[in-house]
C-alpha positions as CSV (number, residue, x, y, z in Angstrom):
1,X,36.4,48.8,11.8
2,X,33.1,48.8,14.0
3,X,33.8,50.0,17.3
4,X,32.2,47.7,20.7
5,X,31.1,48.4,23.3
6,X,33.7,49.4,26.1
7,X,32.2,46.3,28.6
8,X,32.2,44.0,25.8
9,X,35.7,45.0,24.3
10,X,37.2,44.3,28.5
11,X,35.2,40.9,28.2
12,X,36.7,40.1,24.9
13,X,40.2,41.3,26.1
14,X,39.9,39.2,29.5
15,X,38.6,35.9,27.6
16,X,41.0,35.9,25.0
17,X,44.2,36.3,28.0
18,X,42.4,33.7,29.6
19,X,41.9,31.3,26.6
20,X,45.8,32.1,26.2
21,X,46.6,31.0,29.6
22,X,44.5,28.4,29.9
23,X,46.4,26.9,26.9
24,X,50.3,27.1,28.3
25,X,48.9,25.6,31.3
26,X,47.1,22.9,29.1
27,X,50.7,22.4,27.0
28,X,52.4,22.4,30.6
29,X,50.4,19.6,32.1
30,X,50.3,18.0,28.6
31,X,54.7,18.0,28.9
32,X,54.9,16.5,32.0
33,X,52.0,13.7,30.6
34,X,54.6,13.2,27.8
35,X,57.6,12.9,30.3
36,X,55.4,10.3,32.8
37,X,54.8,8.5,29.2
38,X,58.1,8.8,28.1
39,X,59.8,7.0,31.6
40,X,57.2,4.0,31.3
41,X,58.2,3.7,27.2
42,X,62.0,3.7,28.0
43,X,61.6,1.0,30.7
44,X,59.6,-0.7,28.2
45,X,62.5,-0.5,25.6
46,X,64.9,-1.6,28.4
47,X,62.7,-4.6,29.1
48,X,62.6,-5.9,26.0
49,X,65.9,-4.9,25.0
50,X,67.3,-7.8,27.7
51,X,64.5,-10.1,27.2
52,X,65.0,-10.5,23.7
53,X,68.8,-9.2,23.2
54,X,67.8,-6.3,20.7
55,X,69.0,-2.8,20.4
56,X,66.9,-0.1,22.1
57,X,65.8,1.5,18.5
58,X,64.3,-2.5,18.0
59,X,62.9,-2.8,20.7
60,X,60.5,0.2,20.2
61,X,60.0,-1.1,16.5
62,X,58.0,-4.4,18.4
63,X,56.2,-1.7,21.1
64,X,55.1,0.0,17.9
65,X,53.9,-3.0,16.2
66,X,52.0,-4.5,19.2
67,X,50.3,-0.9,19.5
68,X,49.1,-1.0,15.6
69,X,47.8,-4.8,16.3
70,X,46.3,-3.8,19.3
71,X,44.8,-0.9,18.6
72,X,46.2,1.0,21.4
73,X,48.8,3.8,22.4
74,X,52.7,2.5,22.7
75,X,52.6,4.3,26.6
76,X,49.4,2.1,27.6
77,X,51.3,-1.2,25.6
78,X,54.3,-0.6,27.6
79,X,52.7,0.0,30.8
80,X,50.8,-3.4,30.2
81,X,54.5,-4.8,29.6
82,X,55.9,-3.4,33.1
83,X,52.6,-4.8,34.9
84,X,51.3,-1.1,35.9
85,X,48.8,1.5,35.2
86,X,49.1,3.5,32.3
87,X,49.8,7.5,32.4
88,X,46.4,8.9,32.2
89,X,46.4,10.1,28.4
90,X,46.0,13.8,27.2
91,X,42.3,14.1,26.1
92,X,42.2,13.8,22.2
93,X,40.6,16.6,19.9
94,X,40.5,14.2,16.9
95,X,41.7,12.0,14.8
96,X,45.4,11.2,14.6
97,X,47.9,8.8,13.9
98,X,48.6,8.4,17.4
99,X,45.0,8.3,19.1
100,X,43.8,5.9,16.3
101,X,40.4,6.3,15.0
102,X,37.8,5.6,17.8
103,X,34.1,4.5,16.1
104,X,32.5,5.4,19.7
105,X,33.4,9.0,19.2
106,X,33.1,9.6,16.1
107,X,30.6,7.0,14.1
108,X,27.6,4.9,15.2
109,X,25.8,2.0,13.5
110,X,23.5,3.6,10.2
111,X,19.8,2.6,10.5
112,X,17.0,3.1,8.0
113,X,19.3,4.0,5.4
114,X,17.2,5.6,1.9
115,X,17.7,3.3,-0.7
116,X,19.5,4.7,-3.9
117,X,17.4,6.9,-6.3
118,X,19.2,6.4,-8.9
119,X,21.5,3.4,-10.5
120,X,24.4,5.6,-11.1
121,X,25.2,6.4,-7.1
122,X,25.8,3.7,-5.2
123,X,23.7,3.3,-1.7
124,X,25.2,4.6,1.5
125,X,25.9,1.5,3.2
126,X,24.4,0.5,6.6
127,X,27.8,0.1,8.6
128,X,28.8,-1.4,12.0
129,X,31.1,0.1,14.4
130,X,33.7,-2.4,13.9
131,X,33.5,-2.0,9.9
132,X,33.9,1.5,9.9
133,X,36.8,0.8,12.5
134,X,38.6,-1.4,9.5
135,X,37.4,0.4,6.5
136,X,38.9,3.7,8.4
137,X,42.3,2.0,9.0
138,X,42.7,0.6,5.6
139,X,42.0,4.1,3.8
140,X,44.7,5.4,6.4
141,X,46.9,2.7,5.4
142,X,46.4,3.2,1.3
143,X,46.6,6.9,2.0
144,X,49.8,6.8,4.1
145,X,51.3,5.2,0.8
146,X,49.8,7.8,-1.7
147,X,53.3,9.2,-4.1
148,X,51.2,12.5,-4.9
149,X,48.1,14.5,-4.6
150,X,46.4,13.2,-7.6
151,X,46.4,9.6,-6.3
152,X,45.7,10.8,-3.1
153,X,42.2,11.8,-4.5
154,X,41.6,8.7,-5.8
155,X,42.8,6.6,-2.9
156,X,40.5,8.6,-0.7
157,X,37.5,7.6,-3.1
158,X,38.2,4.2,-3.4
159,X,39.8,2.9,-0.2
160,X,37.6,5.2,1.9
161,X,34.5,6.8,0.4
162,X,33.5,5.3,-2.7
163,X,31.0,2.7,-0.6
164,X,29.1,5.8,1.0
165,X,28.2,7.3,-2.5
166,X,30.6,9.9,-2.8
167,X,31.5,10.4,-6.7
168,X,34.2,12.8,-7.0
169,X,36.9,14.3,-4.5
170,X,39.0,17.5,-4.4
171,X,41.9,18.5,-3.3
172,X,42.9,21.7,-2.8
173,X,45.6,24.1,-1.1
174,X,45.3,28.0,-0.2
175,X,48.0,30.2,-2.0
176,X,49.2,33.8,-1.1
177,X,46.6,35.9,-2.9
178,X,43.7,34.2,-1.3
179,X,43.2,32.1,-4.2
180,X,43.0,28.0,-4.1
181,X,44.8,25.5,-6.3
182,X,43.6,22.3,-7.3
183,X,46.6,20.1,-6.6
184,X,44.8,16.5,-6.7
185,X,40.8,15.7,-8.3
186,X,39.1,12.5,-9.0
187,X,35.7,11.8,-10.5
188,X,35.9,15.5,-12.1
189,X,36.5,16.0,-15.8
190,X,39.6,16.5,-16.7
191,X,38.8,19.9,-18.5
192,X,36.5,21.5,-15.7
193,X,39.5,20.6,-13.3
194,X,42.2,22.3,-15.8
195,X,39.2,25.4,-16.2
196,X,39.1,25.7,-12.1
197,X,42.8,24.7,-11.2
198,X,42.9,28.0,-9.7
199,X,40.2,29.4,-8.1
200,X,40.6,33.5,-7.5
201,X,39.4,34.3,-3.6
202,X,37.3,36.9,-4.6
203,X,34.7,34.4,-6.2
204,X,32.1,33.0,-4.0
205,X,32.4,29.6,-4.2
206,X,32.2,26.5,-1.6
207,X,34.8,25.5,-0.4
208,X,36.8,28.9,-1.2
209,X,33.9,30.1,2.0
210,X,35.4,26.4,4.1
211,X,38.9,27.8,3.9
212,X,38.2,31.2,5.0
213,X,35.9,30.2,8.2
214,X,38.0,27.4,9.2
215,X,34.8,25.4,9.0
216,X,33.7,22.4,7.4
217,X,30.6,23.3,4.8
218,X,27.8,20.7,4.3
219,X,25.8,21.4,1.5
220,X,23.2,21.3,-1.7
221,X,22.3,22.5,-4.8
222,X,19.9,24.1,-3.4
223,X,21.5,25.7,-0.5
224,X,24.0,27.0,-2.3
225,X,21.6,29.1,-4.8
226,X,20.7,30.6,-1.6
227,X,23.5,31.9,-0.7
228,X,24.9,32.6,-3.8
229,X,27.5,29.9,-3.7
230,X,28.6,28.2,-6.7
231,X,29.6,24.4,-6.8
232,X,32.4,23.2,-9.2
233,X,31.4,20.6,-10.9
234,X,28.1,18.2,-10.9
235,X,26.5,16.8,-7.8
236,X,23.6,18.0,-5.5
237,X,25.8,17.5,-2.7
238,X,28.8,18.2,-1.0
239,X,31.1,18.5,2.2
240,X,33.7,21.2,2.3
241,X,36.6,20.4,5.2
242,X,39.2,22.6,5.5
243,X,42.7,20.7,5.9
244,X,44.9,21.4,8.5
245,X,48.5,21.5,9.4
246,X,48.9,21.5,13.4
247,X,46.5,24.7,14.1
248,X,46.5,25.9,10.8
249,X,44.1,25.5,7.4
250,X,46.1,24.9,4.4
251,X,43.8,23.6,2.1
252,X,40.7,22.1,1.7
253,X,39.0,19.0,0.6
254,X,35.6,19.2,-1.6
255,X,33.8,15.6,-1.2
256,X,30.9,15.3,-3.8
257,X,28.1,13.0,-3.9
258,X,25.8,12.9,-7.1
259,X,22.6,13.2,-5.2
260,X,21.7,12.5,-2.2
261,X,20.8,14.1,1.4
262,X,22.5,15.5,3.8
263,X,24.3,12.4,5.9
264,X,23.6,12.2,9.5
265,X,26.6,12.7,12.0
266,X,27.9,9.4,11.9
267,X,28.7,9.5,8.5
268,X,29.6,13.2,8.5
269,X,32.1,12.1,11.3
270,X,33.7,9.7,9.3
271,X,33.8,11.4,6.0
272,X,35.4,14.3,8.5
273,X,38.2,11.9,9.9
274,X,38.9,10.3,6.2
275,X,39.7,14.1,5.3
276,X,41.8,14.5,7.9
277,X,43.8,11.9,7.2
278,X,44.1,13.0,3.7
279,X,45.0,16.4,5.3
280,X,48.1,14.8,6.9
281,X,49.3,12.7,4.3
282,X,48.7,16.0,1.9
283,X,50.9,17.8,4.2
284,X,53.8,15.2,3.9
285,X,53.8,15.9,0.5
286,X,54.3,19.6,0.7
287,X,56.5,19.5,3.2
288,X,60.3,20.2,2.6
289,X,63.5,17.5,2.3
290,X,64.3,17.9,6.0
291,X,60.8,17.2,7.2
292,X,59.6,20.7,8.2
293,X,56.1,21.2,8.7
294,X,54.0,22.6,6.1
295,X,54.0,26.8,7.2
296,X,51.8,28.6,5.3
297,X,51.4,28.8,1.6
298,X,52.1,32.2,1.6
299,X,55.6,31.3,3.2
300,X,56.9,29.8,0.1
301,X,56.7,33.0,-1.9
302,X,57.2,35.6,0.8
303,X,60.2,34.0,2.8
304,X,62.4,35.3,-0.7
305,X,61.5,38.6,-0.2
306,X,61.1,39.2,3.4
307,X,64.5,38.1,3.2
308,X,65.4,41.6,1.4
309,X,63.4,43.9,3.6
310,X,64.6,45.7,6.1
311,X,63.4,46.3,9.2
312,X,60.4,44.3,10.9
313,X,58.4,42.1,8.6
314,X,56.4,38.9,9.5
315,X,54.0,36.9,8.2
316,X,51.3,36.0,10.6
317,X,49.1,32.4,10.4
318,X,45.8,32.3,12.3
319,X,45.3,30.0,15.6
320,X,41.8,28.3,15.6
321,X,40.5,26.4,17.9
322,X,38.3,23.3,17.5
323,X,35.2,25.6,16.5
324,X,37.2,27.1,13.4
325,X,37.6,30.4,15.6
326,X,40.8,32.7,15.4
327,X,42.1,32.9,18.7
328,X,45.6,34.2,18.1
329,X,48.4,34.4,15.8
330,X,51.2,32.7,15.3
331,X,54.7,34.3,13.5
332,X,55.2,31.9,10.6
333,X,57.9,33.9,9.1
334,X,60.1,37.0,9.6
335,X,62.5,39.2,8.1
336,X,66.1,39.3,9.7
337,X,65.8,42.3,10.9
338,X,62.7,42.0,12.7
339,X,63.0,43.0,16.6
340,X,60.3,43.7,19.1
341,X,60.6,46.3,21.7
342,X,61.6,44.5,24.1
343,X,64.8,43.9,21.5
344,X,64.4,40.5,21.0
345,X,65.6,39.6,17.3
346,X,63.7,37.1,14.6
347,X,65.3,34.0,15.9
348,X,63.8,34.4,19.5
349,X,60.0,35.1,18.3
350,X,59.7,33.4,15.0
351,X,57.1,30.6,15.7
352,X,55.8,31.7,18.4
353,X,52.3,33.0,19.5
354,X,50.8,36.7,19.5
355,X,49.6,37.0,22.6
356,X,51.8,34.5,24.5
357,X,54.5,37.1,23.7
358,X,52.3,40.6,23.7
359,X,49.2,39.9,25.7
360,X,48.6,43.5,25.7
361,X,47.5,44.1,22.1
362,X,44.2,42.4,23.2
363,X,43.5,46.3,24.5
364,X,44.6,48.2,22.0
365,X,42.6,47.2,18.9
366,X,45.6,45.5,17.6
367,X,44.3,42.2,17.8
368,X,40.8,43.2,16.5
369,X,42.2,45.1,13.7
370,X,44.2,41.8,12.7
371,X,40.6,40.2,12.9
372,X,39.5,42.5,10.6
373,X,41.9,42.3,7.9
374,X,41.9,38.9,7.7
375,X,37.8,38.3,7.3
376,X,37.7,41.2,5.8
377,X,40.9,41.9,3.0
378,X,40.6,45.7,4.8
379,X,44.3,46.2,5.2
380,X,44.3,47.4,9.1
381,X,46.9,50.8,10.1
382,X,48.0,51.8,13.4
383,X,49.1,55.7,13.2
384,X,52.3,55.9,15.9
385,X,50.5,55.2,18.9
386,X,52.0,55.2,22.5
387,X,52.3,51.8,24.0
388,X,53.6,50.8,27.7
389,X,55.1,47.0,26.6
390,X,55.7,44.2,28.9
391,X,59.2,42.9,28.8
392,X,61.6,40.7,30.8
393,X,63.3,43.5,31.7
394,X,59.6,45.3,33.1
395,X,57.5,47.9,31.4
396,X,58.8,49.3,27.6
397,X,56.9,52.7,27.3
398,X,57.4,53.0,23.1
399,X,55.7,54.6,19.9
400,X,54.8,52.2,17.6
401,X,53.0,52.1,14.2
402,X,51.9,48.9,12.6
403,X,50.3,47.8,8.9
404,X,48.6,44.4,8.3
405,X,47.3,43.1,4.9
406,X,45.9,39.5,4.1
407,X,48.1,37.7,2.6
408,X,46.9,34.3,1.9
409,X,45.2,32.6,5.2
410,X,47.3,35.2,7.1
411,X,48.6,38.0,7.6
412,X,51.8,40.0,6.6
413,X,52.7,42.6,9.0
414,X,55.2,45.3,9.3
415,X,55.8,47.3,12.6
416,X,58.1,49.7,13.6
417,X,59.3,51.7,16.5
418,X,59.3,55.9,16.5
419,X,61.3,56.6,20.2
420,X,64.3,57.6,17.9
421,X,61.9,60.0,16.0
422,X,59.9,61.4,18.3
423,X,62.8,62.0,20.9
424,X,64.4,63.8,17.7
425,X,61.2,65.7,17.2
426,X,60.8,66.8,21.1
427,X,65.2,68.0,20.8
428,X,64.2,69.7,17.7
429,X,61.0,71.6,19.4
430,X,63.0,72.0,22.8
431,X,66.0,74.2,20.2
432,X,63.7,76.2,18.2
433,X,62.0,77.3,21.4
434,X,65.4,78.0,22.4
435,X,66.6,79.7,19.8
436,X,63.4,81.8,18.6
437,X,63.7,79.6,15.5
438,X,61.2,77.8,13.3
439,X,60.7,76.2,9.6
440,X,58.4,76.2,6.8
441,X,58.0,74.3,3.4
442,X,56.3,75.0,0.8
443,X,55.9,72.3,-1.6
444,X,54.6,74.3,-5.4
445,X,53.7,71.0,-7.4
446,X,51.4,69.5,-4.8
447,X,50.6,72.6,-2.9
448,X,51.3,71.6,0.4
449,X,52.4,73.9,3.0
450,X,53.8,72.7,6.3
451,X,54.8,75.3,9.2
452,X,56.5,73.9,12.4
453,X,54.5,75.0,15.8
454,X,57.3,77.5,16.3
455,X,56.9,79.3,13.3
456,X,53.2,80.1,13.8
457,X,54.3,81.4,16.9
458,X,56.8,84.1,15.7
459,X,54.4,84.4,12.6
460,X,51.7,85.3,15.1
461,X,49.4,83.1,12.8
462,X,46.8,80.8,14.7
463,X,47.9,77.3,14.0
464,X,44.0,76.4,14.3
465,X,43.8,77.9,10.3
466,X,46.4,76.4,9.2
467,X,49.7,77.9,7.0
468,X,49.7,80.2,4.2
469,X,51.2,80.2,0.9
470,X,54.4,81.5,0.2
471,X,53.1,84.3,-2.2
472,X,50.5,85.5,0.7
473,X,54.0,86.1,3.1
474,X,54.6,89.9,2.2
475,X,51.1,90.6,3.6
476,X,52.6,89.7,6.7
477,X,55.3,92.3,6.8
478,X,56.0,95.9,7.3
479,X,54.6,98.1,3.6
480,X,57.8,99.3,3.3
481,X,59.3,96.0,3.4
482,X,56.5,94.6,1.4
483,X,57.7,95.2,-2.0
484,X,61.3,93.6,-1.3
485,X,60.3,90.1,0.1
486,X,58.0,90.1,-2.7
487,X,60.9,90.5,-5.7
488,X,63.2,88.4,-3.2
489,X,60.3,85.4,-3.7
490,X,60.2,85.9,-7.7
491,X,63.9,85.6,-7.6
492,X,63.7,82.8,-5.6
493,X,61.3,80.5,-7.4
494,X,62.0,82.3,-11.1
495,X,65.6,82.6,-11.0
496,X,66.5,80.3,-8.3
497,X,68.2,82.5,-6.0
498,X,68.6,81.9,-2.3
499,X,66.4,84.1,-0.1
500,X,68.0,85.9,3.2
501,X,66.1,88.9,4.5
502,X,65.0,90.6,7.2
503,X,62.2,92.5,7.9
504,X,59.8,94.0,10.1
505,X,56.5,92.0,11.0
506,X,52.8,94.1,10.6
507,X,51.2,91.6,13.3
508,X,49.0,92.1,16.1
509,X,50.4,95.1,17.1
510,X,53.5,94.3,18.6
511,X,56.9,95.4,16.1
512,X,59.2,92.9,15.9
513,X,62.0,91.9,13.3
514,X,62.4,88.7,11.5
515,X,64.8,86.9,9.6
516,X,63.5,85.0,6.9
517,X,66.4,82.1,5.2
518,X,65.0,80.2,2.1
519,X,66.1,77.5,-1.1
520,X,64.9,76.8,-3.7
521,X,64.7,72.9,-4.2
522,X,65.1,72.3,-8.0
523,X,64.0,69.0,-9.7
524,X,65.8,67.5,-12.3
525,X,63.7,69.4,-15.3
526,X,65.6,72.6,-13.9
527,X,62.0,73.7,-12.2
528,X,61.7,75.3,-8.6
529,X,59.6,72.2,-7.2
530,X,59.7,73.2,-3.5
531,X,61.2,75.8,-1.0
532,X,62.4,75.1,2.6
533,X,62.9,78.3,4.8
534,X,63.8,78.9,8.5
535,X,62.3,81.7,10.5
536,X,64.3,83.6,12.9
537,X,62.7,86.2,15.6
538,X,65.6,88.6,15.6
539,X,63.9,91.5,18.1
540,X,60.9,92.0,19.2
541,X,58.0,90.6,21.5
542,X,56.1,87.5,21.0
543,X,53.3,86.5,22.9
């Protein structure tokens, strides 16, 4: 992973906590909005409920219809009802069943438009505000109604984009591996849609590049030879918008127009929100009997098996903001026995934000390591590193490890905590120093050799050069014992006899007397595969 500049890594760090806070202030103001427009809605209800003798639940059916007649949100319809202002609404960031589609924002009047260059693609129309308004709201309406994806495509072309020349439309979600499924086409042959229904992520194609930036892609025939993209089907052009479920991409919608330049912004904008409502209704479709949202594809196959791991598993989805940037994490999924160090379990952090919860990973390369692995496919590993945690109950100083690999449009994770082991390890060094003890293994199929600090010391070998093999040990003895831990070895590792010797050390001048304990670890092929030894300074000095 590229290393930054210290000063730009602290900016980073800072912007990101501040984006994060900036946010749960935003979703604060935006819940007491949603309480102020809540009170006005139930006085509404109550209204109505004695003017007309209806239940409470009908008397929000005819707020609801006067706000689809009207055009405007139930809070402001009530508040007209009551005779007072309406709660000052959140600002919108697009689109949505409840904001309505607003032509001001997103469309203005076409001028000039080319005529057609050819008879098979139909002109884009020259439209006014007020029929885009109605041609957007009767797409949403047929598209609202769609049974499944494949009509979905085709009520999108009809009801909303057949009159602006589009020819063909495909829909698409993201699955675990990367790769994208066709789940809905129309205007494509029916045997270049069964050739692409799955589309591997490592090919460079579109709207496979849409997903993976979080970004709509505009583009031609001709664009796309220069970068190398390849377009499915026929058509000079095309728009690639990513489909999203809350704040995350699921999918993605590939809008083709025979020929043709690229449209200007009004019609970008609406072919953007006509997507977006495909997008919602598309979601509906995926989601599960009890109305869940749509997690993340990778979900579906993973939630089986992180439901066998143990320890802490999670799959992570990516946070973008309007732009299409990551800007945090979100845990879609964990295993059961999941905990975090400040010990809360699964339950109490599943679905919730990365840095609302561990604001501190910003610092660490943690975050950026997450970045990396998910652009990237570069799985990202944290060796045990020391980390000072913030908890409800204060400061967690703890030695954690973590692995991340991409796993779809996220991330799955696995972390876990080393206090137990490294307290264990620090006991273990604390007795040995005690005790004028140490270990070795010697492992004589992979020829490894691993010596404990302690060991070098009574060894008087300089840890800085490493171990040596178990045949090179009588050169560290006494001559005269020389020959006998030498036959003792043979025995050990021919005949599989335990070792248990002592002898005097030849080392740096100082005599001193060692016990030497060693087994033979036999495989199941009745060969001497390893041997594990303890070394005991019996007399002598040891610097």
């Amino acid at each position: 992973m590229q290393r930054r500049a210290p000063g730009k890594q602290a900016e980073t760090d800072v912007e990101r906590l501040t984006t994060a806070v900036q946010r749960l202030q935003a979703e604060v103001e935006g819940l007491r909005r949603s309480q102020r427009h809540r009170a006005v809605i139930e006085q509404a209800k109550g209204l109505l409920a004695g003017r007309l003798g209806c239940t409470p639940d009908e008397a929000f059916s005819h707020l609801s219809q006067i706000s689809q007649r009207s055009n405007m949100k139930v809070a402001e319809v009530a508040a007209g009802l009551l005779g007072i202002a309406a709660p000052i609404p959140e600002p919108a960031s697009g689109p949505s069943d409840e904001d309505g589609f607003r032509p001001e924002r997103y469309v203005t009047a076409r001028r000039g438009t080319t005529p057609p260059r050819g008879e098979a693609t139909p002109p884009l129309v020259s439209l006014l505000p007020e029929e885009i308004t109605a041609r957007y709201h009767l797409a949403c309406a047929a598209l609202s109604a769609a049974a499944d994806p494949s009509e979905l495509a085709e009520v999108a072309w009809s009801e909303g984009l057949r009159h602006i020349g589009v020819t063909a439309v495909l829909l698409a979600v993201l699955e675990p591996d990367g790769a994208v499924r066709l789940v809905g086409t129309h205007g494509l042959p029916k045997g270049l849609a069964s050739a692409w229904q799955r589309v591997p992520g490592t090919l460079k194609v579109a709207f496979l590049s849409a997903v993976v930036s979080g970004r709509p892609l505009w583009i031609d025939r001709k664009g796309a030879a220069e970068l190398g993209y390849e377009l499915l089907g026929e058509g000079d052009l095309r728009a690639c918008i990513p489909l999203r479920d809350r704040d995350r991409t699921f999918g993605v919608a590939s809008i083709i127009w025979a020929e043709g330049e690229l449209p200007e912004p009004g019609i970008r904008a609406y072919v953007s929100a006509v997507a977006e409502a495909c997008g919602r209704r598309l979601s509906q479709l995926l989601q599960d009997g009890q109305g869940a949202p749509v997690a993340s594809p990778a979900a579906h196959w993973v939630e089986a098996i992180l439901e066998t791991l143990p320890g802490s598993f999670a799959l992570l989805a990516p946070v973008r903001d309007s732009a299409g940037e990551i800007v945090d994490f979100r845990f879609d999924r964990c295993s059961p026995a999941a905990v975090d160090a400040g010990g809360r379990r699964a339950d109490e952090f599943c679905g919730r934000r990365l840095l609302d919860l561990y604001p501190h990973v910003t610092g660490t390369g943690v975050f950026d390591g997450y970045l990396h692995a998910l652009r990237n496919g570069e799985p990202f590993q944290l060796p045990p590193t020391p980390m000072s945690v913030p908890t409800a109950q204060g400061e967690v100083l703890t030695v954690v490890s973590m692995r991340a690999a991409r796993f779809g449009d996220g991330l799955l994770v696995n972390w876990q905590f080393h206090d137990a082991e490294r307290r264990l390890t620090s006991h273990l060094e604390r007795l040995q120093r005690a005790a004028e003890a140490g270990w070795a293994e010697w492992d004589l199929v992979q020829g490894q050799v691993t010596w404990s600090a302690e060991a070098y010391r009574i060894l008087q070998r300089d840890p800085g050069r490493g171990p040596i093999k178990l045949g090179s040990l009588p050169r560290y003895v006494a001559p005269e014992d020389s020959a006998t831990l030498t036959a003792a070895i043979q025995r050990l590792t021919g005949a599989q006899e335990p070792l248990d010797l002592t002898v005097r050390l030849n080392r740096g001048g100082t005599p001193s007397v060692i016990r030497l304990v060693a087994d033979p670890v036999v495989a199941n092929s009745g060969r001497v595969v390893a041997v594990h030894a303890t070394i005991r300074l019996v007399s002598g000095g040891v610097s």
